[in-house]
C-alpha positions as CSV (number, residue, x, y, z in Angstrom):
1,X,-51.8,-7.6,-17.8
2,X,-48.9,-6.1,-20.1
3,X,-50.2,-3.5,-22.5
4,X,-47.8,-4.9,-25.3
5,X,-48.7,-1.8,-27.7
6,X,-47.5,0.9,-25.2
7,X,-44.2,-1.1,-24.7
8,X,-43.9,-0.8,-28.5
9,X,-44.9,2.3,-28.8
10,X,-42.6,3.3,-25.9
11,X,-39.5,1.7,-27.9
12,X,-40.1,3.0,-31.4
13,X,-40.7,6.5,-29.8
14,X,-37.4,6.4,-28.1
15,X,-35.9,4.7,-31.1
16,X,-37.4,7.9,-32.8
17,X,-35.4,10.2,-31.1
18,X,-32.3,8.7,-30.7
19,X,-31.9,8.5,-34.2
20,X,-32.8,12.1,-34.8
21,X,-30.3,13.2,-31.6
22,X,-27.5,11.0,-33.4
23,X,-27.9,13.1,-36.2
24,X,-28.4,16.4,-33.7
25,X,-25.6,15.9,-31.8
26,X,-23.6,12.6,-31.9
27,X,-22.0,13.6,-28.6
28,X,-25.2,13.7,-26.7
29,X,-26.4,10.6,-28.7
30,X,-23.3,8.7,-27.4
31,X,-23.6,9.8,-23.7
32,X,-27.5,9.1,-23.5
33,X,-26.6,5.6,-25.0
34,X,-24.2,5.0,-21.7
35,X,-26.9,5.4,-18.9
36,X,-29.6,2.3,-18.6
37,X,-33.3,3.6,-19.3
38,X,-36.9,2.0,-18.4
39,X,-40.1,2.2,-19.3
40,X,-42.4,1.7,-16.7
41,X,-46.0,0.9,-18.4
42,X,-48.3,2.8,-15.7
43,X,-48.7,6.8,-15.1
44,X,-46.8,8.7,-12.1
45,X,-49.2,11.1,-10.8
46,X,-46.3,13.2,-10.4
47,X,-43.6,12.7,-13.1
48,X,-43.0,12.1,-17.1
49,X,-39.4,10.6,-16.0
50,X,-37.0,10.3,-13.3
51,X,-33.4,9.7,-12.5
52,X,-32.9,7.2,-9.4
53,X,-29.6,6.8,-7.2
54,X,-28.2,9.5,-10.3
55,X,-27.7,6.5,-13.0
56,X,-30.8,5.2,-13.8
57,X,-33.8,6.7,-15.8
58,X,-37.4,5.6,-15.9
59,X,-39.5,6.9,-18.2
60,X,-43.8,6.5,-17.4
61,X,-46.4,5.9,-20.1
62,X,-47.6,9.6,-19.9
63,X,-44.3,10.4,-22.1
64,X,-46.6,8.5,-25.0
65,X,-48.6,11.3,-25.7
66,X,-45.6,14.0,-26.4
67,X,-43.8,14.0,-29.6
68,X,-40.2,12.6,-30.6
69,X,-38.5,16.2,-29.6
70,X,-40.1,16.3,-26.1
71,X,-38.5,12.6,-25.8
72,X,-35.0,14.3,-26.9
73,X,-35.4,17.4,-24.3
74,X,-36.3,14.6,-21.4
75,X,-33.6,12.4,-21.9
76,X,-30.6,15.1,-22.2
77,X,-32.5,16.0,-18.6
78,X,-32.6,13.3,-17.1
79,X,-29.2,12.3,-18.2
80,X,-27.5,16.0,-16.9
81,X,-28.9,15.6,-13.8
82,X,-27.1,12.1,-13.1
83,X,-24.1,13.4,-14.8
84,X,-23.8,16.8,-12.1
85,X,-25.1,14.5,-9.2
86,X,-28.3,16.7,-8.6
87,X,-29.4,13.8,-5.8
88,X,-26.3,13.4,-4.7
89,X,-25.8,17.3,-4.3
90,X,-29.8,17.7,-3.2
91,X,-28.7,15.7,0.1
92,X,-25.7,17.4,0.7
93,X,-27.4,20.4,1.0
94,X,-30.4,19.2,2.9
95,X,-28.2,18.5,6.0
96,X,-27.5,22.6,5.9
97,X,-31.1,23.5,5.1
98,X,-32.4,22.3,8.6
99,X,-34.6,25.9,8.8
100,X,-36.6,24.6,5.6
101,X,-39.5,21.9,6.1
102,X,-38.7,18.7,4.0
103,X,-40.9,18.7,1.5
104,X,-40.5,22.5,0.4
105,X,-36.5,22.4,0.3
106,X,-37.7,19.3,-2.4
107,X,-39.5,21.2,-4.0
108,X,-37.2,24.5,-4.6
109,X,-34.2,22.2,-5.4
110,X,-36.0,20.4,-8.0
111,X,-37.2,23.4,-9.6
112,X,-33.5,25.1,-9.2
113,X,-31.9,21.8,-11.0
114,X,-34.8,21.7,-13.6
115,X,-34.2,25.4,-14.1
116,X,-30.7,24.7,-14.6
117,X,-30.4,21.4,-16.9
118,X,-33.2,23.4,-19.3
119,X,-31.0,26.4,-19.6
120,X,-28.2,24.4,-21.3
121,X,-30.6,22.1,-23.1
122,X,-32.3,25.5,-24.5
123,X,-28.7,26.6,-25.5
124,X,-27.5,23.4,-26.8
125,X,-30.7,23.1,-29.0
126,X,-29.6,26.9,-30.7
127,X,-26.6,25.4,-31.8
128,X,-27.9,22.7,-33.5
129,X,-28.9,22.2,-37.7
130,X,-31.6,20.1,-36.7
131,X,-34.9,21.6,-35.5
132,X,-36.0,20.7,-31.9
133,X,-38.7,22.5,-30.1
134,X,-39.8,20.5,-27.5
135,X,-42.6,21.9,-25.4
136,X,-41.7,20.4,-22.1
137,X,-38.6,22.8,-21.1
138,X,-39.7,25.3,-18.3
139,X,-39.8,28.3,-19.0
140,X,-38.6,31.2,-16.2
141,X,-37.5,35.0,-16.0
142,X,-35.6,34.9,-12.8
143,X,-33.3,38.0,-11.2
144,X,-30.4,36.0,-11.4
145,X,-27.8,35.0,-14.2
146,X,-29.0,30.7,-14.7
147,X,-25.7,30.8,-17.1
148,X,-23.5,31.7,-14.3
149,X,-25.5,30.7,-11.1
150,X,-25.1,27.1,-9.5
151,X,-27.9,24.5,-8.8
152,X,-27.2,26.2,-5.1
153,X,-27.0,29.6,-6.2
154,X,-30.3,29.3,-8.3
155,X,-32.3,27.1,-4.5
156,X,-30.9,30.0,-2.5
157,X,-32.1,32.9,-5.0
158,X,-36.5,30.8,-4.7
159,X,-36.5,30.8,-0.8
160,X,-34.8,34.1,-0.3
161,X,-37.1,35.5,-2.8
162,X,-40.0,33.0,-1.8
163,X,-40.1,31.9,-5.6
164,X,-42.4,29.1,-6.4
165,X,-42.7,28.2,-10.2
166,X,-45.3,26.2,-11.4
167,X,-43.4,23.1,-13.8
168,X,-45.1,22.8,-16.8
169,X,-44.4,18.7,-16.6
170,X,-43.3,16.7,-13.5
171,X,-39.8,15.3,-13.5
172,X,-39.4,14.2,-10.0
173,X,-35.8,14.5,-8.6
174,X,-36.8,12.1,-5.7
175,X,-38.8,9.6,-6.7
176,X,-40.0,7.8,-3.2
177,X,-37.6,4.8,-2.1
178,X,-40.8,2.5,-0.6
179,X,-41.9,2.6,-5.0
180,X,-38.5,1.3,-6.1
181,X,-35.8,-1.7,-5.2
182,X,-32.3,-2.6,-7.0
183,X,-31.6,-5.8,-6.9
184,X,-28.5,-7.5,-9.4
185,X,-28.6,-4.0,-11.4
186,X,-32.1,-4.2,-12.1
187,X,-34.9,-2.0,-11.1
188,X,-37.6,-3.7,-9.0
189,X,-40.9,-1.3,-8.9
190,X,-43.1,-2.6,-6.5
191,X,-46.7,-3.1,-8.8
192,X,-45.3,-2.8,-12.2
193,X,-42.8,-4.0,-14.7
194,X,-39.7,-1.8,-16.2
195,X,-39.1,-2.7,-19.7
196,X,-35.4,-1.7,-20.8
197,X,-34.9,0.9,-23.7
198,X,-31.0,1.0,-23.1
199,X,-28.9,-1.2,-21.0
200,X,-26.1,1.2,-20.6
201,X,-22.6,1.2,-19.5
202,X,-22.0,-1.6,-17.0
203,X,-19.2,0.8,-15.5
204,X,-22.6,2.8,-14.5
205,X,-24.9,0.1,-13.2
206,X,-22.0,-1.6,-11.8
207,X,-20.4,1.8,-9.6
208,X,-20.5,0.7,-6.0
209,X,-20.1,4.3,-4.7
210,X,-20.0,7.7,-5.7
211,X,-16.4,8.1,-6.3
212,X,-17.1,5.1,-8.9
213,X,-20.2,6.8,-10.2
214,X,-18.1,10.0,-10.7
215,X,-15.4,8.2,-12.2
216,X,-17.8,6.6,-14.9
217,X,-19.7,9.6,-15.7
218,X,-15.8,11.5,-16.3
219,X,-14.4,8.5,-18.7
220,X,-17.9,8.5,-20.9
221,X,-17.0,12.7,-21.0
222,X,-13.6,11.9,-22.1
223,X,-14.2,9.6,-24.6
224,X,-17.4,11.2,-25.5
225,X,-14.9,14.6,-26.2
226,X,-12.7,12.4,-28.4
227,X,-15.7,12.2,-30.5
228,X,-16.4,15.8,-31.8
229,X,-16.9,19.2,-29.5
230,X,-18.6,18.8,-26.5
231,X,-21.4,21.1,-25.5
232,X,-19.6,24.0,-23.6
233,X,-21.1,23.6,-20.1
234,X,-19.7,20.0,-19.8
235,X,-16.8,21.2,-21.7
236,X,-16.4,23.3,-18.5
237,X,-17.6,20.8,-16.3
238,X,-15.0,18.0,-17.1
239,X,-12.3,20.4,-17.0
240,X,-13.1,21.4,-13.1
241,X,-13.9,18.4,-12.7
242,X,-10.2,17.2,-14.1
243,X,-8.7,18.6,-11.5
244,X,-5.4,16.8,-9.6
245,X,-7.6,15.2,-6.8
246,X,-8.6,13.2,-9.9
247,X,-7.5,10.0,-10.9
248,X,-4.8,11.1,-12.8
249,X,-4.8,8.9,-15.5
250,X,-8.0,10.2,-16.5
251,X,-6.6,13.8,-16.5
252,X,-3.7,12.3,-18.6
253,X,-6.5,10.7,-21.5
254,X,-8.3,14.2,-21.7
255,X,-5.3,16.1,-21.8
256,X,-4.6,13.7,-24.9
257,X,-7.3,13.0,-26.6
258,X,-8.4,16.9,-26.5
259,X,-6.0,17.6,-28.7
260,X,-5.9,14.7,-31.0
261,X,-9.6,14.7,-31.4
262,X,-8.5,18.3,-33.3
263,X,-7.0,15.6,-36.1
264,X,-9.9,13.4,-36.3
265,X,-13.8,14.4,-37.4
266,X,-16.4,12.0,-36.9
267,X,-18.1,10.5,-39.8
268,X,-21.6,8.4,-40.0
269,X,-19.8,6.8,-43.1
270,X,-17.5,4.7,-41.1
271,X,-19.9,3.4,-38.2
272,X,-18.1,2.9,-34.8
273,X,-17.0,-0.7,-34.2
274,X,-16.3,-0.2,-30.6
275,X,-20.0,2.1,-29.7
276,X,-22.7,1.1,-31.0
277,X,-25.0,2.9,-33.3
278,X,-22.1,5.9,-33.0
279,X,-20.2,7.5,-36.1
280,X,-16.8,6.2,-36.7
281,X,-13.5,8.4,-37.0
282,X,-11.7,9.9,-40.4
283,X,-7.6,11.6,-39.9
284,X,-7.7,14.9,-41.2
285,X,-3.8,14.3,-40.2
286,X,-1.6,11.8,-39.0
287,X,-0.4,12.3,-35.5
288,X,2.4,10.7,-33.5
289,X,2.6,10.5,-29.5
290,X,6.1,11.2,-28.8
291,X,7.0,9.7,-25.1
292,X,9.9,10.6,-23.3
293,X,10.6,8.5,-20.0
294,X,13.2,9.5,-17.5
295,X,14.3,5.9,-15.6
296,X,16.0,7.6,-13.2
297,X,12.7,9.1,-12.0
298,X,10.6,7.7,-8.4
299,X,7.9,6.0,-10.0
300,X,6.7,2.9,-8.9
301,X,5.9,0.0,-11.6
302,X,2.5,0.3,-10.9
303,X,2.0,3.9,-11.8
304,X,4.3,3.2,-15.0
305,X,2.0,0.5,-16.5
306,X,-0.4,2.6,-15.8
307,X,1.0,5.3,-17.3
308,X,1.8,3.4,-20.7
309,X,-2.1,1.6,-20.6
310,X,-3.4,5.5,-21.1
311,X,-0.9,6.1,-23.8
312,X,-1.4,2.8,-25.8
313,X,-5.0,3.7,-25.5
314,X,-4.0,6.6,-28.3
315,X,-3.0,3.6,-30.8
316,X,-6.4,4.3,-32.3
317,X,-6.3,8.1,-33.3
318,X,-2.9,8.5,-34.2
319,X,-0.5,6.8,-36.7
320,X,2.5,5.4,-34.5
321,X,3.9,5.8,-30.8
322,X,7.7,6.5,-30.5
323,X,8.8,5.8,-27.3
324,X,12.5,7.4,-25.9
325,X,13.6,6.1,-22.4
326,X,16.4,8.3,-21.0
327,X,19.0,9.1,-17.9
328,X,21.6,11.0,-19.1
329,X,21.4,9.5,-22.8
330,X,18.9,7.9,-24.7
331,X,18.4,4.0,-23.3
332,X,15.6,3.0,-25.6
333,X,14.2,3.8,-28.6
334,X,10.8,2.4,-29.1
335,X,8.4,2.4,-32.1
336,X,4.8,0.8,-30.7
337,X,2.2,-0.3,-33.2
338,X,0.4,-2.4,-31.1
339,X,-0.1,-3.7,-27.4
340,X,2.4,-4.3,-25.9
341,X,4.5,-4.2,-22.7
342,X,7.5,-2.2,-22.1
343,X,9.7,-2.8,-19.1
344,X,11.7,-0.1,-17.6
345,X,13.4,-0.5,-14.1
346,X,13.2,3.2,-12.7
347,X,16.3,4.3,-10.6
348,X,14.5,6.5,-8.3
349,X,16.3,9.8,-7.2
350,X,19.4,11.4,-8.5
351,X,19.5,14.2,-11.1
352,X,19.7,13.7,-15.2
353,X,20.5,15.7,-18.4
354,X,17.5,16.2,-20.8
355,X,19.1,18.2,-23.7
356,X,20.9,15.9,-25.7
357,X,18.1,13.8,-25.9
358,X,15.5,16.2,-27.0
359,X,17.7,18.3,-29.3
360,X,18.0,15.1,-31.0
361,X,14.5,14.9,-31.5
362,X,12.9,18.2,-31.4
363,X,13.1,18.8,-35.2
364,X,10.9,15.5,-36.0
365,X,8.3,16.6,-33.6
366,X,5.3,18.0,-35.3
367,X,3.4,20.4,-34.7
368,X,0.1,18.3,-34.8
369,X,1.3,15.6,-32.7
370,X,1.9,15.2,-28.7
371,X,4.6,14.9,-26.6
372,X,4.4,13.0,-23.4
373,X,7.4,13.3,-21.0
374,X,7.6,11.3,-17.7
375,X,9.9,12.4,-15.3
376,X,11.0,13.3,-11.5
377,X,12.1,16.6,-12.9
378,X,14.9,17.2,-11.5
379,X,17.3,17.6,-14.5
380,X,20.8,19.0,-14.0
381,X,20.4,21.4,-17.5
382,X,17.0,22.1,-16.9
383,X,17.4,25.8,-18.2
384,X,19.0,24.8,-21.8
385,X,16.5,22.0,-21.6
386,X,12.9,25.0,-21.4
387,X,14.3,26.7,-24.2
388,X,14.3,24.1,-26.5
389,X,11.2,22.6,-25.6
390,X,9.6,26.1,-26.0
391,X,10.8,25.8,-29.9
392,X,8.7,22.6,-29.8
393,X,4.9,23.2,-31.2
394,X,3.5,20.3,-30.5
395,X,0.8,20.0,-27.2
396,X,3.5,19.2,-24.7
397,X,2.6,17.1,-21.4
398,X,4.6,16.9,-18.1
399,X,3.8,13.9,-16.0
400,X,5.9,14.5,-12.9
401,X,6.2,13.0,-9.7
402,X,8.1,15.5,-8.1
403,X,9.5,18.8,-9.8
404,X,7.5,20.8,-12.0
405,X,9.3,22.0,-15.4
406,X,8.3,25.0,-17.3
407,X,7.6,24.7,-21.2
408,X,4.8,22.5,-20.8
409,X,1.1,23.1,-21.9
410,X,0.0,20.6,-19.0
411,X,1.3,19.7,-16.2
412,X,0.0,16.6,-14.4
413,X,1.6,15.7,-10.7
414,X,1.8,12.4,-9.6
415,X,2.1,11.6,-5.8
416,X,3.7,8.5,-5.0
């Protein structure tokens, strides 16, 4: 039978903290709210919550009896280790640790990724206004630097040293597979009911694979930067992350947004209306996107509208678009305020003059807003062309599919 007042209980309790996280850390708030969480109504002899296939997170009914800031330290847990892929990364390094009985590589890895996700909870909490002392963080004075180290470094440093620590809750990393099915995005557990706290992003509990997982977890990381500072380990984390083996586009929004999001602050006085229970945005400025597209460049159409999806996606932060397609002179001269498609045939190969169209624009450029250019980068005048965009003080991007140009704050490549 359904205990009805510990499902209740479990809700207003994670209600609770929520709230006070939102007011915390609205960046944290907002990622927490992505990720689909359960309450199972039963007690793990082993765990106060769990993250399953690095997406989901059940919560048991011994949680009940800790307060609403042990609820806040949990979640942000539970939720870093799906966002690094601890499980995923766990069995990875289990097909190297063959000289290590099963159950003891478990249990150092656990504690090394517990060790590590409650470093930069600890550290996170110091920053904010809001008093948080949860009781459930461990608590250990190892020889080596947690800041620095890696999930791996930290495993390697307890079995070379033989170091077992004794976790002051359980959060089980590998909750057994015969206790647990998925079927249609739900969680099945085999003799009791999950109630849902938070149904999540359906990019996460719809990600067929890993590379769709990791692909999830980096656009709620870029959007969740657009809304104020992120904390600085996953600051760090998105930006190695962001690397060129990444889908591009995504590199392309962070670049963007990272420096828009300098002209916006969030504000609990306009609510969100795209996130729910998230703070809205108010312009300390008013930004333009400036986009320069070479057409003679080897692009395909397909890259291109995807190309022009990420920069329309800017519509909301900043006050207009001008779009500038070019060869050798200016083609088009665009103003976007709204969705909308722009068709450009691209030439593909041969070279192409950029100075006289960006000395033509140069002194309208601000230095608050951000200038796109899409190009092959092979431009005949390419020297005269650095200098002047060197004048330029805006956060300059270079989406090129072939030839890098200097001048640039970013460069993103594009193979095609």
């Amino acid at each position: 039978m359904r205990d009805k007042e510990s499902v209740r209980s479990a809700k207003k309790k994670f209600n609770d903290a929520i709230f006070k996280l939102a007011v915390a850390d609205p960046v944290m708030h907002y990622i927490i709210r992505c990720y689909p969480i359960y309450y199972v109504d039963a007690e793990h002899p082993e765990a106060l919550a769990q993250i399953i296939n690095d997406r989901y997170i059940v919560i048991y009914k011994d949680m009940l009896k800790y307060d609403i800031d042990d609820w806040i330290a949990v979640l942000i847990h539970e939720v870093l280790h799906a966002i690094l892929q601890h499980t995923k990364r766990a069995e990875a390094l289990r097909k190297k640790e063959k000289d290590i009985e099963y159950d003891v590589f478990n249990k150092l890895f656990e504690i090394a990724a517990d060790t590590k996700v409650d470093n930069y909870i600890r550290n996170m909490i110091t920053e904010w206004r809001v008093s948080c002392n949860p009781r459930v963080l461990i608590k250990s004075e190892l020889s080596i630097d947690v800041d620095k180290a890696t999930v791996e470094d930290i495993y390697y440093h307890l079995k070379k040293n033989a170091i077992v620590i004794d976790l002051p809750y359980g959060l089980d990393l590998f909750p057994r597979k015969e206790d647990w099915t998925i079927k249609d995005n739900m969680i099945i557990f085999r003799n009791n009911t999950a109630f849902c706290l938070n149904e999540g992003k359906e990019s996460i509990r719809r990600a067929k694979d890993d590379s769709d997982l990791v692909r999830a977890n980096m656009q709620i990381l870029v959007t969740a930067k657009t809304m104020g500072r992120l904390p600085g380990f996953l600051d760090r984390y998105l930006t190695e992350i962001l690397s060129p083996k990444v889908d591009w586009r995504i590199l392309l929004r962070q670049y963007m947004t990272s420096y828009i999001s300098r002209q916006v602050v969030t504000t609990w006085k306009y609510p969100s209306r795209r996130v729910k229970d998230a703070p809205g945005y108010k312009k300390t400025s008013y930004p333009r996107v400036w986009v320069f597209i070479d057409e003679s460049g080897s692009i395909s159409q397909k890259e291109f509208n995807q190309f022009m999806s990420e920069v329309i996606g800017m519509l909301k932060y900043v006050d207009i678009i001008r779009c500038i397609v070019w060869d050798v002179n200016v083609r088009k001269d665009l103003t976007i305020k709204r969705r909308t498609d722009i068709k450009v045939k691209f030439k593909g190969g041969g070279g192409t003059e950029f100075y006289p169209v960006i000395s033509k624009y140069y002194k309208q450029i601000k230095p608050y807003d951000v200038m796109v250019t899409l190009t092959d980068g092979y431009w005949f005048d390419e020297e005269k062309s650095v200098e002047i965009i060197k004048q330029i003080r805006a956060r300059k991007i270079l989406v090129t599919t072939e030839k890098v140009v200097q001048g640039f704050n970013k460069i993103i490549k594009i193979k095609v």
